[in-house]
C-alpha positions, 0 to 999 in steps of 0.5 A: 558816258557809255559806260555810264549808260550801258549800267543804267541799262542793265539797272532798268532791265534788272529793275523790271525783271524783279518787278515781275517777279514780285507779281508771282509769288513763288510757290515751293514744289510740294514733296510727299512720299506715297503710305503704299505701293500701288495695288497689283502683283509685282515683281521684285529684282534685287541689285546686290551690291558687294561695295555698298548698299543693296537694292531690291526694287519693286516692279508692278508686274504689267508693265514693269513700271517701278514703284518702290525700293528697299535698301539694305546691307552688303550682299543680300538675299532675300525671301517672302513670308508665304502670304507674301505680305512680308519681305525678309532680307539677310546682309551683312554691314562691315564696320570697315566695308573690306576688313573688320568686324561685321554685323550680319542682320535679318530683316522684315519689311512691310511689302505694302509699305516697302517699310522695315518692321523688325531687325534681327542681329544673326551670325557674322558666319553668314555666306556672302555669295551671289543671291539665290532662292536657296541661300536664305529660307523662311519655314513653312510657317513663317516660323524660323529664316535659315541663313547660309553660313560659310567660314569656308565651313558650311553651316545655317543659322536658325533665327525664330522670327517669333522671338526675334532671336537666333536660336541655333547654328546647325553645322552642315558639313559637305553640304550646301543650299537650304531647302525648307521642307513643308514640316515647319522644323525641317530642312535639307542640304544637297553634299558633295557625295550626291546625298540630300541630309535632312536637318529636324529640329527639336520642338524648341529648336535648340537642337537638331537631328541629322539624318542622310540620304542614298546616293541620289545623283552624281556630282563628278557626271550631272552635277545639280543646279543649287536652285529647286523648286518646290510643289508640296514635298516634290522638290525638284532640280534640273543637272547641268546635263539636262536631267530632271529630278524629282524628290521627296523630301516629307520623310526622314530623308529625302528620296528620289522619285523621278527622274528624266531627260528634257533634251533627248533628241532635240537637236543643237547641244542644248544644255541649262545655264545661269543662276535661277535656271528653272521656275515652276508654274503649278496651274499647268505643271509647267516648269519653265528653263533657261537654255543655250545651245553648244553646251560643254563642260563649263557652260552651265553658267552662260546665259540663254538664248531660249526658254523653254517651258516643259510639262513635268508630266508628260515630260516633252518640251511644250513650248520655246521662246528666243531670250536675250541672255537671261540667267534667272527666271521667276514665274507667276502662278496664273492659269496663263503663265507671266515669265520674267527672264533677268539678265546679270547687267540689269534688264528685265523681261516679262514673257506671256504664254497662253493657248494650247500650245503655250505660245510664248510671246514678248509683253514688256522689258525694262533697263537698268533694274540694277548692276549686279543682279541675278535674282527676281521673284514675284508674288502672285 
């Protein structure tokens, strides 16, 4: 008899729960995917997988709130139009992920709508190294993407985006980095010797010119970051030791036009380091810089623990902020400057400087932009 009643008091529970729910009738979430981003300039981190599917994620830049994501292939780079209404992408998709035959794509999304419009096959010689701004390049024109190759030899591929085509392998012995010139066929390379060569295509790109520079820095004593930014032709690097240069690439070669100490007389050793080490705010002339004190011979890749912000003009450090071991900076192009310090386990920072004195000041920081990333820009 009790085990009779305990089932027929189960029964009438179970009975009266699924009467209550015939009175509710289920009603299914609703699942929809946004046409675009929310407006308003933003900042994009990539998360550059090495085993699997890379990840740019897109940031709104004042509050770091994420919007988007696109995925791509293996050890990507990528780059914008310089409308930046589109994103370009190059990676690489292993048949066998770690031995085989590789497929190596160019690809252009849509910013607004994070979507891919185009996809290009280039040469599987492509450089599967950790994202930087000078690894992949888009002309001046939005003509031509120059992807780094390397088989250990280096050389770039020219994919005219136009025909949606790669239409040249320009060899670049010795030389490493794509640094395309405002002249729409034209790139350098910075080589091993301390020379700049510079790369003019022909009118149809299927041939080229190459022409090298005077020595313009010493590779053994102040070796250069590969990262430039550029203002018009002035491309401009910063050495491991903390020297400026300033060069002038609108002729045939590029030449040297200035060149200074940014860490003369402050005390403490302080040297750059990192990836994106420098980032240039031309409202102000400002180029901003990841620095570390106690710096040595091998130390040009630790993280900061200051930025520094510099008047190329004037050339004196104009104001400096305490980081958290960034390796990479990018910089929005506003009177009052927005820096985004990145650090290589996924942590994005964004910094504010204003007044003037540039009084530098923490606004917003993120976690886990990524696992492996070391590149960011942003698009305003």
């Amino acid at each position: 008899m009790r085990k009779t009643s305990v089932c027929l008091l189960i029964w009438s529970a179970f009975n009266v729960s699924g009467l209550a729910h015939a009175e509710q009738p289920f009603v299914p979430d609703q699942v929809i995917v946004e046409k675009e981003i929310k407006p308003g300039p933003n900042v994009f981190v990539i998360d550059q997988s090495w085993s699997g599917s890379s990840m740019i994620t897109v940031f709104g830049s004042d509050d770091l709130s994420a919007k988007g994501n696109i995925s791509t292939g293996l050890i990507s780079q990528f780059n914008f139009s310089h409308d930046k209404s589109k994103l370009f992408t190059a990676s690489v998709y292993p048949k066998r992920i770690v031995w085989g035959e590789i497929e190596a794509v160019v690809q252009k999304f849509d910013v607004k709508g994070l979507s891919l419009e185009t996809e290009i096959p280039s040469s599987p010689k492509m450089a599967q190294v950790s994202a930087t701004v000078n690894s992949f390049a888009i002309s001046a024109d939005d003509q031509y993407a120059f992807v780094q190759n390397a088989t250990p030899a280096a050389s770039v591929s020219v994919i005219d985006l136009s025909n949606n085509k790669q239409v040249l392998e320009v060899p670049t012995p010795g030389c490493w980095g794509i640094y395309a010139s405002q002249s729409a066929s034209k790139f350098s390379a910075l080589c091993g010797d301390g020379t700049v060569t510079t790369y003019q295509l022909s009118s149809d790109a299927t041939s080229y010119q190459a022409s090298k520079s005077k020595k313009i820095f010493d590779t053994d004593s102040d070796a250069l970051f590969i990262t430039s930014q550029r203002d018009g032709n002035k491309l401009m690097f910063t050495s491991f030791n903390g020297n400026m240069y300033v060069l002038d690439d609108s002729g045939k070669t590029a030449s040297l036009t200035e060149k200074f100490n940014y860490t003369k007389g402050v005390d403490g050793g302080w040297l750059p380091g990192g990836y994106e080490v420098i980032a240039y705010n031309k409202p102000n002339n400002m180029m901003f810089v990841t620095m570390h004190p106690d710096g040595h011979e091998g130390s040009h890749k630790d993280g900061a623990t200051e930025i520094w912000g510099i008047d190329m003009e004037s050339h004196d450090v104009v104001t400096r902020i305490e980081a958290e071991e960034p390796i990479s900076l990018a910089v929005s192009q506003t009177e009052s400057p927005d820096v985004f310090a990145l650090t290589d386990w996924g942590i994005v920072t964004k910094y504010t400087f204003s007044g003037n004195q540039f009084e530098g000041k923490k606004q917003a920081e993120i976690e886990g932009a990524g696992g492996f990333t070391q590149m960011l820009m942003v698009d305003y």
